[in-house]
C-alpha positions as YAML, in Angstrom:
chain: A
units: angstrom
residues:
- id: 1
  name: UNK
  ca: [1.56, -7.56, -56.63]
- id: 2
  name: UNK
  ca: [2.80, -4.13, -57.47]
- id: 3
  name: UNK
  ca: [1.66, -2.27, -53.87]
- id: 4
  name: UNK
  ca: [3.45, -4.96, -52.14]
- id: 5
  name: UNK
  ca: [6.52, -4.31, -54.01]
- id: 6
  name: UNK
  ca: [6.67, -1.23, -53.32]
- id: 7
  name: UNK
  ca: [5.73, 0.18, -56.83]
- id: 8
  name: UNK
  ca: [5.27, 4.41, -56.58]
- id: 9
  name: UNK
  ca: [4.10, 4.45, -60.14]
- id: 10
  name: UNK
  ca: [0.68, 3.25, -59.16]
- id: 11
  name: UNK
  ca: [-1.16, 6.57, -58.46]
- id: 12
  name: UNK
  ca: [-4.64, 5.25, -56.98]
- id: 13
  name: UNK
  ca: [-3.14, 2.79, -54.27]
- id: 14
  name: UNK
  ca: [-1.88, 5.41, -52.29]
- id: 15
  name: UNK
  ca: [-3.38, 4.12, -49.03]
- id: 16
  name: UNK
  ca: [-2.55, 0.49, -49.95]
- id: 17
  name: UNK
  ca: [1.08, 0.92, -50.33]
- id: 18
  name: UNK
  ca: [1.02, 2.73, -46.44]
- id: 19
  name: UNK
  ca: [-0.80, 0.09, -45.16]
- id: 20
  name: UNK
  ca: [1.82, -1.57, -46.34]
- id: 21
  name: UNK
  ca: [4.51, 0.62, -45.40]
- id: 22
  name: UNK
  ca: [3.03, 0.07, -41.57]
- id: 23
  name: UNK
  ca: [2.87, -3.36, -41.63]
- id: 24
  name: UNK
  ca: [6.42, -3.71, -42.76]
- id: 25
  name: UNK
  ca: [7.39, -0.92, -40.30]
- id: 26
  name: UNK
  ca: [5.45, -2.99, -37.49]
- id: 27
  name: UNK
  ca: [7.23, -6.43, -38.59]
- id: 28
  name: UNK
  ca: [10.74, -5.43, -39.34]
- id: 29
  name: UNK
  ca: [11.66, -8.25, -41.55]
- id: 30
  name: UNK
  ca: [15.30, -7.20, -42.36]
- id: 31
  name: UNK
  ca: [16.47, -6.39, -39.27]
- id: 32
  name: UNK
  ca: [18.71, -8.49, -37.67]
- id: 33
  name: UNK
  ca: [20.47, -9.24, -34.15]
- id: 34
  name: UNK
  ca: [19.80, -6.64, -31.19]
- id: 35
  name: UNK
  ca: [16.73, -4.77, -32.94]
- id: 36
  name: UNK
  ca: [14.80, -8.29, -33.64]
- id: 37
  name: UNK
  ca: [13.54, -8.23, -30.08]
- id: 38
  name: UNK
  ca: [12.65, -4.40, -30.38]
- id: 39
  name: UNK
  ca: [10.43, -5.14, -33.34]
- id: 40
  name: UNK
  ca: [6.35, -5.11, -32.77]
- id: 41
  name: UNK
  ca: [4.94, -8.49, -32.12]
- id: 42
  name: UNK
  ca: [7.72, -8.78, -28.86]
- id: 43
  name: UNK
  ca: [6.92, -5.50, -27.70]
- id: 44
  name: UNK
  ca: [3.22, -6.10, -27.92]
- id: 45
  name: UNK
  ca: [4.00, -9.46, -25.67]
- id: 46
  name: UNK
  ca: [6.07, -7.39, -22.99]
- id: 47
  name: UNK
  ca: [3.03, -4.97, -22.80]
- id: 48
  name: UNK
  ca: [1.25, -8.06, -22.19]
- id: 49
  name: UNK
  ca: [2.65, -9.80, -19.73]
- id: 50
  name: UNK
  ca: [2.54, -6.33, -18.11]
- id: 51
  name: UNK
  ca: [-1.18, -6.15, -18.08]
- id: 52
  name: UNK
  ca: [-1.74, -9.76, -16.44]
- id: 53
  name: UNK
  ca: [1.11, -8.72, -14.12]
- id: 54
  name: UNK
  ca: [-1.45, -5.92, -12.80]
- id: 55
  name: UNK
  ca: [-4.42, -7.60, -13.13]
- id: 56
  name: UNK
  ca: [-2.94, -10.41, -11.66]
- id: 57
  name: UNK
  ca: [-1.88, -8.45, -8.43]
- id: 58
  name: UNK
  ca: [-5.44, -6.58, -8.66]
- id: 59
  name: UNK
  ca: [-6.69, -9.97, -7.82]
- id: 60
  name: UNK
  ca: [-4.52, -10.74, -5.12]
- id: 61
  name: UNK
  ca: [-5.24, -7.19, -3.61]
- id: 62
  name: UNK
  ca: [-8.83, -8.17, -3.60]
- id: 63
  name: UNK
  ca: [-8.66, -11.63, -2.02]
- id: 64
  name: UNK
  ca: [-6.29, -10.16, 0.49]
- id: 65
  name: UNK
  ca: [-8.85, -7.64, 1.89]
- id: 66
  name: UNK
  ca: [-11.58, -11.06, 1.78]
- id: 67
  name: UNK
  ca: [-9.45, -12.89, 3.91]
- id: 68
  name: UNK
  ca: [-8.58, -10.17, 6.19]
- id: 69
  name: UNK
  ca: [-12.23, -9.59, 7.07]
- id: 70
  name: UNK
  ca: [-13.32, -13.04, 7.00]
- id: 71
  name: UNK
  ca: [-10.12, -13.05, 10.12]
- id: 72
  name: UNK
  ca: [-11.80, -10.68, 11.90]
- id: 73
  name: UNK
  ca: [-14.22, -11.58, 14.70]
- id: 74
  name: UNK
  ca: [-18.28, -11.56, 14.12]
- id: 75
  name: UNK
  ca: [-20.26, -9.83, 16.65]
- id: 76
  name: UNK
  ca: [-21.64, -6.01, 17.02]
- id: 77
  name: UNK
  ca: [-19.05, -3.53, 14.53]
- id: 78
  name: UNK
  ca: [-16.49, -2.16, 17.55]
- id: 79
  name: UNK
  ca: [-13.72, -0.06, 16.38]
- id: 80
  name: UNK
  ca: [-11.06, 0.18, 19.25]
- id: 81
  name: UNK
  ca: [-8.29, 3.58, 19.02]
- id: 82
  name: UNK
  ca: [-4.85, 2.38, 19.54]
- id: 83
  name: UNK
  ca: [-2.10, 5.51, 19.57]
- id: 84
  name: UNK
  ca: [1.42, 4.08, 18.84]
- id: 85
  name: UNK
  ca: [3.68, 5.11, 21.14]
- id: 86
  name: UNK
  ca: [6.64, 6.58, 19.59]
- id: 87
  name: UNK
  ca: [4.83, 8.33, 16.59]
- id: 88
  name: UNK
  ca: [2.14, 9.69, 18.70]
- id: 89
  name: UNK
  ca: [-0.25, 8.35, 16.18]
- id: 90
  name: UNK
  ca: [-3.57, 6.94, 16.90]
- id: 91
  name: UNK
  ca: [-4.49, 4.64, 14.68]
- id: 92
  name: UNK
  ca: [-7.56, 2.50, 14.20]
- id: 93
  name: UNK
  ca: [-8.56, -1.32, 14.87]
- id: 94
  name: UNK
  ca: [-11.21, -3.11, 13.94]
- id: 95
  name: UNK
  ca: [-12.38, -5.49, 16.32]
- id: 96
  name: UNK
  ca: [-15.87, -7.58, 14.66]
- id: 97
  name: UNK
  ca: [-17.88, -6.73, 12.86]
- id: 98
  name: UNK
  ca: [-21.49, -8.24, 11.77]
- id: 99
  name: UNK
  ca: [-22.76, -10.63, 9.39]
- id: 100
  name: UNK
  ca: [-23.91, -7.95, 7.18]
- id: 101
  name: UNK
  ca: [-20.34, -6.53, 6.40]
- id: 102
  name: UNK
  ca: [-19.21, -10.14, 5.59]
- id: 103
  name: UNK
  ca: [-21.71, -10.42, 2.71]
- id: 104
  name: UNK
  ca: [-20.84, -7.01, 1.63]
- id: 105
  name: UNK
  ca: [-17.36, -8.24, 1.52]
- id: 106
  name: UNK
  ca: [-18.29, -11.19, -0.94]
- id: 107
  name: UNK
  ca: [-20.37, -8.70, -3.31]
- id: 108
  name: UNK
  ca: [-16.95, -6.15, -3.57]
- id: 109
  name: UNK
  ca: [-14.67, -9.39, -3.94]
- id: 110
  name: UNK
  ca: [-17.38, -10.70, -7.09]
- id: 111
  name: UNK
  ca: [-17.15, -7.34, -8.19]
- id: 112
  name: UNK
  ca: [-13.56, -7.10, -8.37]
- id: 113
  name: UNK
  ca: [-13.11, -10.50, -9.97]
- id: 114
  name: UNK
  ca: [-15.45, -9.93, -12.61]
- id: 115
  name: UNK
  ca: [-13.86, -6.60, -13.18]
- id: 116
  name: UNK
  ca: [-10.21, -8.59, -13.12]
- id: 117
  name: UNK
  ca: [-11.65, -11.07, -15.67]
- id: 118
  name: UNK
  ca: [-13.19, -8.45, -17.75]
- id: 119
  name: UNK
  ca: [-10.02, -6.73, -17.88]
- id: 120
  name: UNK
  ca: [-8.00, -10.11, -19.09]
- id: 121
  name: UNK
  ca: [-10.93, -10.99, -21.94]
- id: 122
  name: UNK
  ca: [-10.04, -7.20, -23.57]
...
């Protein structure tokens, strides 16, 4: 009863009274208006919601690049050169590609959603 008041007179509860000292530092329990939504437990949600923001988009990334090769044509793997005419850039498309780069596909997109999920449950 005496750490949590705050009493200095105790000499061996020295790291007592700062975990206390943290925890009410952490909390904020007095503060009022403006600095209420500054205090720990919101910031810890913003940082959050940050983190399934990007692991949310991670996700999308990856299902993006599934869809875009499950799009492209099967057949022998033919990459055509295509130079843009006002850059002067030649840039490359892909026009099939075989059975064997689909299935890699599926591995990387397990991978990466297993990775994604891995990254939520920590």
């Amino acid at each position: 009863e005496r750490v949590c008041t705050g009493d200095k007179s105790l000499h061996l509860s020295g790291v007592q009274m700062g975990l206390i000292e943290d925890i009410g530092k952490y909390l904020k329990p007095t503060k009022e208006g403006l600095e209420t939504y500054f205090a720990g437990p919101v910031l810890c949600m913003v940082a959050l919601i940050c983190w399934y923001m990007m692991v949310g988009k991670e996700v999308s990334h990856a299902l993006g690049l599934h869809r875009g090769l499950l799009a492209i044509p099967r057949g022998e793997n033919k990459i055509e050169p295509r130079e843009n005419p006002f850059t002067q850039i030649t840039h490359l498309r892909l026009v099939s590609i075989t059975n064997r780069w689909v299935v890699a596909s599926y591995c990387l997109l397990i991978y990466r959603l297993v990775a994604a999920a891995l990254l939520i449950y920590v």
